[in-house]
C-alpha positions in Angstrom: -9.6 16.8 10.8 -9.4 15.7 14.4 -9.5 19.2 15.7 -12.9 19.5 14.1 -15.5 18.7 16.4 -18.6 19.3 15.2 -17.6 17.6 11.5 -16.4 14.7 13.6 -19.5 14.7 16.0 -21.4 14.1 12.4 -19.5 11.4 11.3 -19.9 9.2 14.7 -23.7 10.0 14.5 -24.2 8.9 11.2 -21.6 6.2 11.3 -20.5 7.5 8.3 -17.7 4.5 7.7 -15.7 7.3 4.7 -13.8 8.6 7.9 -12.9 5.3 9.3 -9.1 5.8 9.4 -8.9 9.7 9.3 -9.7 9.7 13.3 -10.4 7.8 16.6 -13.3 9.2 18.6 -13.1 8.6 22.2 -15.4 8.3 25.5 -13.8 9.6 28.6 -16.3 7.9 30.5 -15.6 4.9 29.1 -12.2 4.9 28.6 -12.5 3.1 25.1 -11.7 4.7 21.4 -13.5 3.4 18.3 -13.5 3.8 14.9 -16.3 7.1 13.4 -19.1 3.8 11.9 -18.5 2.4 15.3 -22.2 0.9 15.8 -22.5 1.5 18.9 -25.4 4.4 20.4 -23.0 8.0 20.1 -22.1 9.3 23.3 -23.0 12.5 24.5 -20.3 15.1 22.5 -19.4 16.3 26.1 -17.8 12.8 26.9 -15.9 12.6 23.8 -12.5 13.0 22.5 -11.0 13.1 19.1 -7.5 12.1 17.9 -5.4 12.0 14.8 -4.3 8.3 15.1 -4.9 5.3 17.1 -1.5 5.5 18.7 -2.5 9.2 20.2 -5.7 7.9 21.7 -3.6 5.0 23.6 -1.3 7.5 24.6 -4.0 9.0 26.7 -5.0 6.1 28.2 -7.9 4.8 26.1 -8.0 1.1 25.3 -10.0 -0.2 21.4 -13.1 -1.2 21.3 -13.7 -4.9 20.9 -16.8 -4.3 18.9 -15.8 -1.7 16.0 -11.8 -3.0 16.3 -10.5 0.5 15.7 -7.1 -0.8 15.2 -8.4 -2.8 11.9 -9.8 0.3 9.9 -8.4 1.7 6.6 -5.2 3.7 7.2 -5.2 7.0 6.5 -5.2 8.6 3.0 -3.0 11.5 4.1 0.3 9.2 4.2 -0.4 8.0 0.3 -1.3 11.5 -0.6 1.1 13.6 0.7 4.8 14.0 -0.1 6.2 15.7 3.3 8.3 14.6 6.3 5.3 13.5 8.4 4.0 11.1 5.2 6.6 9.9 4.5 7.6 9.1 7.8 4.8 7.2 8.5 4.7 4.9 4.9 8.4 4.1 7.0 7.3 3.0 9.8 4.2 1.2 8.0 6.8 -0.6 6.5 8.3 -1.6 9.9 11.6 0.8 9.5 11.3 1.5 13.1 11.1 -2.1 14.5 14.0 -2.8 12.4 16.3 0.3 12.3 15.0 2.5 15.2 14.1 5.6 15.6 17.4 6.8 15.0 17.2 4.5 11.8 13.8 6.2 10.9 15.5 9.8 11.2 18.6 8.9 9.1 16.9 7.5 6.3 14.7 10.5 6.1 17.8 13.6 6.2 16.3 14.5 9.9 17.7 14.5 13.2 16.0 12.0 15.4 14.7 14.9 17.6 13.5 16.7 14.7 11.2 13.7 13.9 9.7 12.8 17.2 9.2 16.4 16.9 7.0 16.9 14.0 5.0 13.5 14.6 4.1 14.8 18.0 2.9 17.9 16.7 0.8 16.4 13.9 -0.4 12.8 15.4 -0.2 13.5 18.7 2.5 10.4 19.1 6.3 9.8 18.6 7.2 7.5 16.2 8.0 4.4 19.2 4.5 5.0 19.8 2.8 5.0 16.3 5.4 1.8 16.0 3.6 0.0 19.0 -0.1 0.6 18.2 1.2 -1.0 14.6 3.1 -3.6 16.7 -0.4 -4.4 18.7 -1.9 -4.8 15.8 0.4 -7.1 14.4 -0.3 -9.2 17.7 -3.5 -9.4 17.6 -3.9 -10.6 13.9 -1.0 -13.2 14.8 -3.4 -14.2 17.8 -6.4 -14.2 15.9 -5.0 -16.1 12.8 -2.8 -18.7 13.9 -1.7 -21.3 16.4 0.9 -20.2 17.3 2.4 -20.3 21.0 2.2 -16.9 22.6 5.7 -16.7 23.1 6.5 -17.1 19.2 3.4 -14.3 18.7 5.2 -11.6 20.6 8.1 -11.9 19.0 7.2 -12.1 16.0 5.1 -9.2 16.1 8.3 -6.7 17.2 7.7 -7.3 21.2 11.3 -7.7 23.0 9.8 -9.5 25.8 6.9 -11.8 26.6 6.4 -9.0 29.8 6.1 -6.1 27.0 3.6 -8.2 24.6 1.6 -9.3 27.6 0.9 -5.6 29.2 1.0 -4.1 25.4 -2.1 -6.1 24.7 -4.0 -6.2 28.1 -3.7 -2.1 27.9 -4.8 -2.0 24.5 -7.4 -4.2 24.0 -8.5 -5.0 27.7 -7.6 -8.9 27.2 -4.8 -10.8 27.9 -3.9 -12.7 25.0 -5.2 -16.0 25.6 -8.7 -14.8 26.1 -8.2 -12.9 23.2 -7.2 -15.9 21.1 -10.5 -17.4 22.9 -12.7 -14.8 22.0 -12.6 -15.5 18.2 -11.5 -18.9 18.3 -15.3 -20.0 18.7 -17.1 -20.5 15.5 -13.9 -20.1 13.4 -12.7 -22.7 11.2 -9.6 -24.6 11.4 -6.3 -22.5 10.3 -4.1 -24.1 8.0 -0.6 -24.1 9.2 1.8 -22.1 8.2 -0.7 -19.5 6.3 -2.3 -16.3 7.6 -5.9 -15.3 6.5 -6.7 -12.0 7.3 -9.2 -9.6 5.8 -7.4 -6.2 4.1 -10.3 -3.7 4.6 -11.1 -0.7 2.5 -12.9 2.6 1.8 -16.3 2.2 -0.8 -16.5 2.0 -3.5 -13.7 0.2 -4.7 -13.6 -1.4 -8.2 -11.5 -4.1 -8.8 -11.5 -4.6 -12.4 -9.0 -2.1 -13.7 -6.7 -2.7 -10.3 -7.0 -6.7 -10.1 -7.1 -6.7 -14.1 -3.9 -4.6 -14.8 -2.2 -7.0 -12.1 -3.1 -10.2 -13.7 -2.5 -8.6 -17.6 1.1 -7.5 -16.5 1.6 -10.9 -14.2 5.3 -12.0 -14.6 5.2 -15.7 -14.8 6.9 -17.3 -11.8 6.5 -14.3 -9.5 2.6 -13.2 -10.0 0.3 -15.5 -11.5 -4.0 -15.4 -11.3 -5.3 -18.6 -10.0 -9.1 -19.3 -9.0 -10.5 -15.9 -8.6 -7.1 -14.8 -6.6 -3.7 -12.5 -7.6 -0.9 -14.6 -6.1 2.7 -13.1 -6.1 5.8 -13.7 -4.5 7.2 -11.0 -2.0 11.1 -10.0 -0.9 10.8 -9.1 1.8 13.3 -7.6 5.2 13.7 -11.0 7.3 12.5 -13.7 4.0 10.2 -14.3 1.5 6.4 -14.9 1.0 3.5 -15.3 -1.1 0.6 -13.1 -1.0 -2.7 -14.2 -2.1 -5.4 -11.3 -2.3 -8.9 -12.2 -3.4 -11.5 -9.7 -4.3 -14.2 -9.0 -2.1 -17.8 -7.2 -1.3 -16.8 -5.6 1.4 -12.7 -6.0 1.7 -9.6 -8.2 0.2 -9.2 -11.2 1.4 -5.7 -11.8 2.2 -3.6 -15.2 2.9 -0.2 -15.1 3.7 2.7 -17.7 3.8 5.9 -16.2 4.9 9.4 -17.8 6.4 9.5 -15.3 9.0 6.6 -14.1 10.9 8.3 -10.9 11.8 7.9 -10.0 8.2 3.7 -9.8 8.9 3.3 -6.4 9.5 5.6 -5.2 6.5 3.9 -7.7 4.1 0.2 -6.3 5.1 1.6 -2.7 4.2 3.1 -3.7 0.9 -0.1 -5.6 0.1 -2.5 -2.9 1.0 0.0 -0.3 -1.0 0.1 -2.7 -3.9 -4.1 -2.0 -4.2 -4.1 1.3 -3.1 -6.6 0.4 -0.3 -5.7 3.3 2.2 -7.4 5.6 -0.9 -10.4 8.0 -0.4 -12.3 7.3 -3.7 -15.3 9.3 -2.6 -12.6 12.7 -2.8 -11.1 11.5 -5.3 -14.2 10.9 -7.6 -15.9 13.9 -6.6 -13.2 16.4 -8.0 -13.0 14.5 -10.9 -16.6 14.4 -11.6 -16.7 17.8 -11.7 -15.0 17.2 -15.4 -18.1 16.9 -17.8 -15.8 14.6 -19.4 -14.5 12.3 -16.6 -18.5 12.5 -14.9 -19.9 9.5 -17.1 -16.9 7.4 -16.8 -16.7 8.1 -13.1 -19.9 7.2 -12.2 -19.9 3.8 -14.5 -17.3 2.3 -12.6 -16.9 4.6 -9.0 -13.6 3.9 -7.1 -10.6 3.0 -9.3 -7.9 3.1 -7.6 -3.9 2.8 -9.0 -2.9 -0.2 -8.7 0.8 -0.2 -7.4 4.0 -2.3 -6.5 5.5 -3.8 -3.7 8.7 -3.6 -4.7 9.8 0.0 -6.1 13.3 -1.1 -7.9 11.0 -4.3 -9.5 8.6 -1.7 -11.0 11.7 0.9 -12.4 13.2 -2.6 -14.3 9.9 -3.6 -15.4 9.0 -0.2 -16.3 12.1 0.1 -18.8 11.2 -3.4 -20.2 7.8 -2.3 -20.9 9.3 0.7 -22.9 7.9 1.4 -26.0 6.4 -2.8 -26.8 3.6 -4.3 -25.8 2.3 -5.9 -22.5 2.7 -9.4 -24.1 6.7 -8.5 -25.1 7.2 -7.0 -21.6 6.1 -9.7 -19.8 8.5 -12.2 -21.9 11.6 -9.9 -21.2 10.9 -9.7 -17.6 10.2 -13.7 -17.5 13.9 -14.2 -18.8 15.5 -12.4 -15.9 13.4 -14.0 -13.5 14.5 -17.5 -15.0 18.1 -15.8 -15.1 19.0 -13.9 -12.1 15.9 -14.6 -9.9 16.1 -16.3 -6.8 14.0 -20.2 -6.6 11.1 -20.7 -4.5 8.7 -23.5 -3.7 5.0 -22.6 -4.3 2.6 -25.9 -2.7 -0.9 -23.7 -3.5 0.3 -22.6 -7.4 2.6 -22.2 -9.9 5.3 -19.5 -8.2 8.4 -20.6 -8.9 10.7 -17.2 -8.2 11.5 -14.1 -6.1 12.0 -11.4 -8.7 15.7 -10.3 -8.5 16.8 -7.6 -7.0 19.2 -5.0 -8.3 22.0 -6.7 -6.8 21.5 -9.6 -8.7 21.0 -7.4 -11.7 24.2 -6.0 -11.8 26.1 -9.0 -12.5 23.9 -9.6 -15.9 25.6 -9.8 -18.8 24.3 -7.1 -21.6 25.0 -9.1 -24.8 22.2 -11.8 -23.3 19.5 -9.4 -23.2 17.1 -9.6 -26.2 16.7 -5.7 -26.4 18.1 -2.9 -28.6 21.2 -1.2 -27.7 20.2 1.6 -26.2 17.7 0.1 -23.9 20.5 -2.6 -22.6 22.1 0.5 -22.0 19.3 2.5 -20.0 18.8 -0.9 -18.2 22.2 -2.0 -16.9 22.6 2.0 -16.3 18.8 2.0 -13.8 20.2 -1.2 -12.1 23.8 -0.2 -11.6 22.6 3.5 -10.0 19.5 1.1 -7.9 22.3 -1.0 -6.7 24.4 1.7 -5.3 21.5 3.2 -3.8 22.1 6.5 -6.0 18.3 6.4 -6.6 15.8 6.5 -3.6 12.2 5.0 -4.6 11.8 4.0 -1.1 8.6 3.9 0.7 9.6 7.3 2.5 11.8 9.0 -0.3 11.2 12.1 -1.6 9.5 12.2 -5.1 10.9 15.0 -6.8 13.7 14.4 -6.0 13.5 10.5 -7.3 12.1 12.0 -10.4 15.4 14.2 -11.0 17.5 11.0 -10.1 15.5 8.8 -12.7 15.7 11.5 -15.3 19.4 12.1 -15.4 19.4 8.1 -16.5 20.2 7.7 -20.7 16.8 6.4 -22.2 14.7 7.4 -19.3 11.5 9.6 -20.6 9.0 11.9 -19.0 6.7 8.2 -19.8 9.0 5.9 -17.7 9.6 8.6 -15.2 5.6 9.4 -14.2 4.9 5.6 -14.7 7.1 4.7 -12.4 5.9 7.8 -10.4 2.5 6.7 -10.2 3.3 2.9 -9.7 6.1 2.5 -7.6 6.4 5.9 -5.6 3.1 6.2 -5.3 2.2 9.8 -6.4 -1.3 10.3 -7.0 -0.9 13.5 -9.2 1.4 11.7 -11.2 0.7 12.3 -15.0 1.5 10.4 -18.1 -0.1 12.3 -21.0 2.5 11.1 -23.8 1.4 7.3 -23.3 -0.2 5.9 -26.2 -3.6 4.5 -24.7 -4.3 8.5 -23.1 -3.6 9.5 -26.4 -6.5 7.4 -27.9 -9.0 7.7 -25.5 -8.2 11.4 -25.4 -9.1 11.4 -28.7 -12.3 9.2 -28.5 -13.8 11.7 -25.5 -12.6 15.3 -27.2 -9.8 15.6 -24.9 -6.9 17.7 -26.1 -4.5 15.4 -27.7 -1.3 17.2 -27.7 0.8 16.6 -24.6 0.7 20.2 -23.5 -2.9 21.1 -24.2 -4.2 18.1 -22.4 -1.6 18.9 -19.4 -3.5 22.3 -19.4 -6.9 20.8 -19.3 -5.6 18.6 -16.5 -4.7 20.9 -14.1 -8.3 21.1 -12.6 -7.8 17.0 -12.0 -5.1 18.2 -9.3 -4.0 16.3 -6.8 -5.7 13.3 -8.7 -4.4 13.1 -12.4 -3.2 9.5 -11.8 -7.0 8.1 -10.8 -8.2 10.4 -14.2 -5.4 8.5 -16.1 -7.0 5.1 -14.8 -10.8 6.1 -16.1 -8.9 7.1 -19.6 -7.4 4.0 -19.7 -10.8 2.0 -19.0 -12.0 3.7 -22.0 -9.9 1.1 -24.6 -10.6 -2.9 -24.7 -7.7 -4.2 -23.2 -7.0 -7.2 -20.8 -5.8 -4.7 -18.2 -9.5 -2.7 -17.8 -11.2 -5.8 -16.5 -11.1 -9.0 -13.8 -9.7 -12.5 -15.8 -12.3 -14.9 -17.1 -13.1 -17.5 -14.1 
């Protein structure tokens, strides 16, 4: 959209905040890039420059604005929608792949060579992925110097920097501040910050409804490792360097989100996983505008504008859970998946609630013992089967895997449906044309709005809802009365 001039010169007019995310204008006279609802007065469209990502405008030498806080806008849809290189590349490094593993890492875990993907991030974001890693690694500064007390020296490493020298210059280029005065400049007027947790605000594109995502969260809560308490979803979080606990709030205008975690270095991982988890990088206005154009989906879209899918942040969690929830009900599901928390799940201390365990991991898993599971044959057997293949990495439902190919993987497993398959599709890959048309609630509210109810017609009539069938599948869903369609009683 970048390349665009004149569409982008209209967004930074009207400050039109849907393309927050989806470019950086900047102001050669200046020197400073901002976000398109920056409100400040435009610039002349002579003195302007637009770019793909915040990491491409630093690249050319322009520092964010401290007004608008470019760096703090909704990410881009593009790397939730899309299933190629460049997307998934950039969930990756979102996820802090390159901090940890590389680039070289980044390029293995992809099929690529490392030139290959310097290569096509260049081309399409105008940065290299060491570059797209720093802006994220700036960022990840500056909320760790906004949000807590922590001595500068503890911040920069935390954050990814390997030297105090590094986070120093990284921050006075980018944000025209040393760190100290930035710590100063928002200090004033806050209020005191608890130690040891992290408030931070997870922004998002309007509208957003939480009912159906914050609903569906706290129906399906696994006791011990997600709980609703106060007006909050509270979960646990595995994550690369520790664990946390993730406490995200629903908003007007954005999620609030407090964090504890046992290694700071984990921040900028755990704000991707929570922003993923509530599909907050989404574009509802696209989204609900192709649907509208379904006579059907029109009044149900414009009752309750900007579902969104409400997700996982932790893919092999979801497959397990999504086995469990085979063919019972949410109540049942939720008691299998309680035992093997108590069983194989790792302990944790919880001071603000009633967490108790890290969901275990596949690892874990595969030392269970069959005959304990209170399930029918054959889904013990699916089960131990999904964890076994999860454990030996045979199945890829990471961040940046590919998802057809996951889907093949999945259905080669015994007892693995077209239903598991697209659930877990839509839930834990993150595939937003994902499509569940067998399930039993689609079914019914197929029915109840003169939908096809075959699986086949109603795939036919779907096809217009492309690339979006999973948002359509969430408006079908509000259509029953079930816990998951709305927020918990106060």
């Amino acid at each position: 959209m970048h390349d665009d001039v004149e569409r982008c010169m209209r967004a930074v007019q009207s400050k039109d905040a849907r393309f927050d995310g989806w470019f950086f204008g900047a102001v050669i006279t200046t020197g400073i890039y901002c976000r398109p609802s920056c409100p400040v007065v435009p610039p002349k469209i002579k003195n302007m420059r637009f770019y793909p990502s915040a990491a491409a405008a630093q690249l050319a030498g322009f520092r964010a604005c401290k007004r608008c806080r470019p760096d703090a806008s909704p990410g881009s849809p593009q790397w939730n929608e899309r299933a190629d290189v460049v997307a998934r590349a950039m969930r990756m490094i979102a996820d802090g792949v390159v901090d940890r593993d590389g680039v070289p890492g980044l390029a293995a875990q992809l099929g690529y060579s490392t030139r290959q993907i310097e290569r096509q991030l260049l081309a399409e974001l105008g940065a290299g992925p060491l570059a797209l890693a720093r802006a994220q690694r700036a960022q990840t500064a500056r909320l760790l110097i906004e949000t807590s007390t922590l001595p500068m020296s503890d911040v920069a490493f935390a954050a990814g920097f390997t030297s105090i020298r590094t986070f120093n210059d990284t921050v006075r280029e980018v944000f025209a501040l040393t760190p100290t005065q930035l710590r100063d400049r928002v200090a004033r007027g806050r209020p005191a910050i608890t130690p040891g947790m992290l408030s931070l605000r997870l922004p998002f594109r309007a509208p957003l409804c939480p009912g159906n995502l914050f609903g569906h969260l706290a129906a399906t809560a696994v006791p011990g490792v997600e709980e609703w308490r106060d007006g909050a979803y509270r979960r646990t979080l595995r994550l690369p360097y520790g664990h946390g606990i993730a406490t995200l709030r629903p908003l007007p205008d954005h999620v609030g989100c407090r964090l504890a975690l046992t290694d700071l270095r984990d921040l900028s991982t755990a704000i991707s996983r929570c922003r993923r988890l509530l599909d907050l990088d989404a574009d509802p206005v696209a989204v609900d505008d192709l649907l509208r154009g379904d006579p059907v989906l029109a009044p149900l879209i414009d009752k309750d504008p900007g579902r969104r899918v409400p997700r996982t942040v932790d893919a092999s969690e979801f497959a397990v859970r999504a086995v469990l929830g085979q063919q019972v009900s949410t109540a049942a599901a939720r008691t299998h998946a309680a035992r093997l928390v108590i069983a194989h799940g790792e302990p944790i201390a919880d001071a603000a609630g009633g967490l108790t365990h890290l969901f275990p991991g596949p690892a874990a898993l595969a030392s269970m013992d069959p005959a304990a599971l209170a399930l029918p044959r054959a889904r013990r057997t699916t089960l131990t089967t999904l964890v076994a293949a999860l454990a030996a990495d045979e199945i890829d439902l990471s961040v940046g895997g590919d998802w057809h190919r996951a889907r093949a993987q999945l259905s080669a497993l015994p007892g693995v449906g077209p239903w598991t398959v697209e659930t877990i599709a839509m839930r834990a890959l993150g595939d937003p044309d994902a499509f569940i048309p067998t399930d039993l609630g689609i079914r019914f509210a197929a029915r109840k709005l003169g939908l096809p109810t075959t699986p086949a017609a109603l795939i036919r009539h779907a096809v217009a809802w492309r690339p979006w069938r999973a948002y359509a599948v969430q408006h079908l869903w509000a259509t029953g009365d079930h816990p998951v369609n709305r927020l918990p009683a106060a």
